[in-house]
C-alpha positions in Angstrom: 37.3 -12.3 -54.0 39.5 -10.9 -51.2 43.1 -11.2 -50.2 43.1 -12.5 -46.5 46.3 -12.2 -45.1 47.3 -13.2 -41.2 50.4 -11.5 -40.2 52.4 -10.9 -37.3 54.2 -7.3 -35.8 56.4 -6.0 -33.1 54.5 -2.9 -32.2 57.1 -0.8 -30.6 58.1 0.9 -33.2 54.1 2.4 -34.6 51.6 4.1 -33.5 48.7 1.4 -33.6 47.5 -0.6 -36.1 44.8 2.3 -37.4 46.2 4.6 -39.9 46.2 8.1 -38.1 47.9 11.6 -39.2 50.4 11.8 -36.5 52.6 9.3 -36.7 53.4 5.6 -38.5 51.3 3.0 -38.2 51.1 -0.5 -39.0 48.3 -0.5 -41.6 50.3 2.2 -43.2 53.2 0.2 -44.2 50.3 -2.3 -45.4 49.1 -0.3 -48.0 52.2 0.7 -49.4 53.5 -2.7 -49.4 50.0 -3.8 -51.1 50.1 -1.4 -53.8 53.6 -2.7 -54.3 52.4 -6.5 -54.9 49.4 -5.7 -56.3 50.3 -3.0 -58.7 47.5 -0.3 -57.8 46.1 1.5 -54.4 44.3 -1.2 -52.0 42.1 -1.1 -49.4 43.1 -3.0 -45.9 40.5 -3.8 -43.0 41.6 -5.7 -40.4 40.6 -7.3 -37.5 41.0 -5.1 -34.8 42.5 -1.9 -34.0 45.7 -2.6 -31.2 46.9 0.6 -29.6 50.8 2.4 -29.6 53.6 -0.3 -28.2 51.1 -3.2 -28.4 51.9 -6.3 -30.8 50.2 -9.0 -32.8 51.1 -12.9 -33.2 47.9 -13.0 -35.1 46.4 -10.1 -36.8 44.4 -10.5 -39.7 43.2 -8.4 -42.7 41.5 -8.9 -45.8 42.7 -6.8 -49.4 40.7 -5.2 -52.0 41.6 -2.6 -54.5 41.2 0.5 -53.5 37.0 1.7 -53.7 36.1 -1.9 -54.7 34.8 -4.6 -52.5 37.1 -7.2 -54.5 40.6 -7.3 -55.8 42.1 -9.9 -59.0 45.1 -11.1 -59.4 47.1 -13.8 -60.7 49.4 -14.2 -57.8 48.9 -17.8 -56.2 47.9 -17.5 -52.5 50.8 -19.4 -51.1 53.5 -16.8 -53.2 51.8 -13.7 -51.3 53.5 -14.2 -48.0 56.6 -14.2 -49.4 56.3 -11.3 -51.8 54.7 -9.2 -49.1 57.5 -9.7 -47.0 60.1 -8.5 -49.2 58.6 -5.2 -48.8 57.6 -5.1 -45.5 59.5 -3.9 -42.5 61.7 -6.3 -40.6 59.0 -5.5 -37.4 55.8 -6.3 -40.0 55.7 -10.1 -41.4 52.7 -11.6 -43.1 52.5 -15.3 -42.1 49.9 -16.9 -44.3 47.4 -15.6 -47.4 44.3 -17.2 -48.6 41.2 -16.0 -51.4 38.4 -15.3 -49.1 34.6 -14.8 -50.9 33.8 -10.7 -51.1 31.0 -10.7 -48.2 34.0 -12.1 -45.4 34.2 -9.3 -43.3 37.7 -9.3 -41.3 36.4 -7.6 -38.3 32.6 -8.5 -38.2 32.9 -12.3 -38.8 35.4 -12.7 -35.7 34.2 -15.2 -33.4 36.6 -14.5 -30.6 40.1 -12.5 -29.9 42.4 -14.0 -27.3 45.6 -11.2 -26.0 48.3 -12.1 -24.1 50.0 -9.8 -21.6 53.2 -10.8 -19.9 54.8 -9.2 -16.9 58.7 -9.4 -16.3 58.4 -10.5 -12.6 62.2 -10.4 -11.7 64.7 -8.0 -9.6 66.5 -6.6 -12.5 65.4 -5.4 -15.8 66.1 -7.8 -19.0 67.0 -5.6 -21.8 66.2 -8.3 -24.4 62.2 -7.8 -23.2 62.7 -3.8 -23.6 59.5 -2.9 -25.3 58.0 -6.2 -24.9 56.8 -7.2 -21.5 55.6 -5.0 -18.2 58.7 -5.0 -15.9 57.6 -5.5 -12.0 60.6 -5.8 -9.7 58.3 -6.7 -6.7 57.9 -10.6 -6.2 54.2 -11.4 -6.9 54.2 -14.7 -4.9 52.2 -17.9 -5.4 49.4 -16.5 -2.8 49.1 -13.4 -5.1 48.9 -15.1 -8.5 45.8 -16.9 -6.9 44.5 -14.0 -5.9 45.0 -12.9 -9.4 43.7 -15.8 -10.9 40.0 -15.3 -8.3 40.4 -12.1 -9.5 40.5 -12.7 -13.2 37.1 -14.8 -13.0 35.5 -12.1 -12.3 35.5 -10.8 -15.8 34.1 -14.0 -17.4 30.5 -13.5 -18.7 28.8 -10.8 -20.3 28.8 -7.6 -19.0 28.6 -3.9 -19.2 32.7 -3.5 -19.1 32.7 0.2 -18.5 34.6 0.4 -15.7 37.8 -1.3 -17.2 37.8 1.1 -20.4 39.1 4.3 -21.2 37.1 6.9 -23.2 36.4 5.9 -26.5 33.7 7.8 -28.5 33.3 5.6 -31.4 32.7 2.2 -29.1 28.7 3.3 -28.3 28.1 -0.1 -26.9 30.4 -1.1 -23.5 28.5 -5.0 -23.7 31.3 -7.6 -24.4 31.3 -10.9 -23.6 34.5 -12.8 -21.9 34.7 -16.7 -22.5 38.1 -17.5 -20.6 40.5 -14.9 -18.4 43.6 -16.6 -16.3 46.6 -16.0 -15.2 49.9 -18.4 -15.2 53.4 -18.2 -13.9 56.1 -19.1 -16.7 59.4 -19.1 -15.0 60.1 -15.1 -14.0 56.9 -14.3 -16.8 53.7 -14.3 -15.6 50.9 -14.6 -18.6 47.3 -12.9 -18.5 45.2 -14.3 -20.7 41.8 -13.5 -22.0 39.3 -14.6 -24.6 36.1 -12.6 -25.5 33.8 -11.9 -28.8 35.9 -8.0 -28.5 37.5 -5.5 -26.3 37.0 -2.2 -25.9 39.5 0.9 -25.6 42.0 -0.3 -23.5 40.5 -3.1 -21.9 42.9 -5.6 -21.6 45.0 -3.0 -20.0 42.9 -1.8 -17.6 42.5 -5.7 -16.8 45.7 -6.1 -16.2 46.4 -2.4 -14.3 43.5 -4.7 -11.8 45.0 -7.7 -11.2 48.5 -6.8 -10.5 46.4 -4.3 -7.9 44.9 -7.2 -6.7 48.5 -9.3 -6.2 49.7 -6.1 -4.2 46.5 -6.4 -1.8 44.3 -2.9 -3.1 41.4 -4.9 -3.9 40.9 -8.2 -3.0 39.3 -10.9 -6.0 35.8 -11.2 -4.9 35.9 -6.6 -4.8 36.5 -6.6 -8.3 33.0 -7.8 -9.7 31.4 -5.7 -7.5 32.8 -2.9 -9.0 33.0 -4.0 -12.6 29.0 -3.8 -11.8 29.4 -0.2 -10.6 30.4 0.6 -14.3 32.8 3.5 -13.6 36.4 3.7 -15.0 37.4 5.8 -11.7 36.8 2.3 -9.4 40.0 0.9 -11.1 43.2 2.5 -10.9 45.8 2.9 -13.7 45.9 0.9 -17.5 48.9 -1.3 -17.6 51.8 -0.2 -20.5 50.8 -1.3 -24.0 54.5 -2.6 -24.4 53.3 -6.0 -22.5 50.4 -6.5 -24.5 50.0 -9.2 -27.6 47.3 -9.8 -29.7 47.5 -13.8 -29.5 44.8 -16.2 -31.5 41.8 -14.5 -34.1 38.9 -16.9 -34.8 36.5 -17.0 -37.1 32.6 -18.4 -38.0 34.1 -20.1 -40.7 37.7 -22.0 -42.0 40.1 -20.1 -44.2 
């Protein structure tokens, strides 16, 4: 069996979810604080990879020990949570453990991933969302947040999604598919969502960097597939912040 654990981060504080030399990362403090519960050196795959400054409301990861493809022990499933979070960061909680068979694979049997990305739409910065939101000053009125909304149906399908990534050599294949994308106005937060089967490097961002061009008049809703088709990054303009950006809802082809 595996340990599947769903957690939740602030990401401000790492540098990605992805264990890297140059700084601390969120699947770092993972495997120290599963060789703490567990006794012995594990390995953790998760779900995704999210980048610097982005967060998770549902990330999820399966445990083994370390070189093995299972892991034993006698902890119940509901105690792990808890135990975990003792040794966690404050920024790192893990919301919910099950025993998952050894051929789940945490990344490969995702069915979809659904981010979040909020933009601050007020005058005046709120220091309580420092880290946490994009910060636009500029009113984006009701006619722009349809505009965005056109815009953002443009992305639906499946697509060669070249031209809203940044480089990234180890994603060969620039196919996804997109089930749902929208935009909604919560008081002074306005809320891009999108579903797909997977995103590629920075995709959400550069989604985002589009529609808010979009709401200031750059490109106007029905542009944007026609040059999502022309599959080159240098159509778009800029990739949003990664502080706004939340991994939301992981589904999988089977209940756990």
């Amino acid at each position: 069996m595996k340990v599947f654990l769903r957690l939740a981060y602030v990401g401000t504080a790492y540098c990605g979810y992805q264990v890297q030399p140059n700084g601390v990362t969120v699947q770092e403090k993972l495997n120290e604080a599963a060789e703490a519960v567990f006794g012995h050196p594990c390995d953790i795959v998760g779900c995704s990879r999210t980048d610097s400054g982005v967060h998770a409301r549902d990330f999820c990861a399966t445990v083994t020990a370390k070189g093995a493809d299972t892991l034993d022990t006698t902890i119940p499933a509901e105690k792990i949570p808890q135990i975990f979070n003792t040794v966690l960061p404050p920024d790192i909680a893990v919301r919910h453990a099950a025993f998952v068979d050894k051929d789940f694979h945490a990344r490969y049997g995702v069915v979809f991933k659904e981010y979040e990305y909020r933009i601050y739409n007020a005058p005046l910065r709120d220091p309580f969302l420092s880290g946490r939101v994009w910060h636009i000053p500029q009113p984006i009125d009701d006619v722009a947040l349809a505009s965005m909304n056109r815009a953002a149906a443009q992305f639906v399908g499946t697509k060669d999604f070249s031209a809203l990534r940044d480089g990234d050599p180890e994603e060969k294949n620039p196919v996804r598919t997109v089930f749902a994308a929208s935009v909604t106005r919560e008081g002074e937060m306005i809320v891009f969502r999108v579903r797909g089967d997977g995103f590629l490097y920075h995709m959400v961002r550069v989604m985002t960097g589009v529609l808010v061009s979009v709401a200031r008049g750059k490109y106007t809703p029905d542009e944007v597939g026609a040059l999502i088709a022309l599959k080159k990054r240098a159509a778009f303009g800029a990739t949003a912040p990664a502080a706004g950006l939340t991994l939301a809802r992981v589904t999988y082809d089977r209940e756990i």
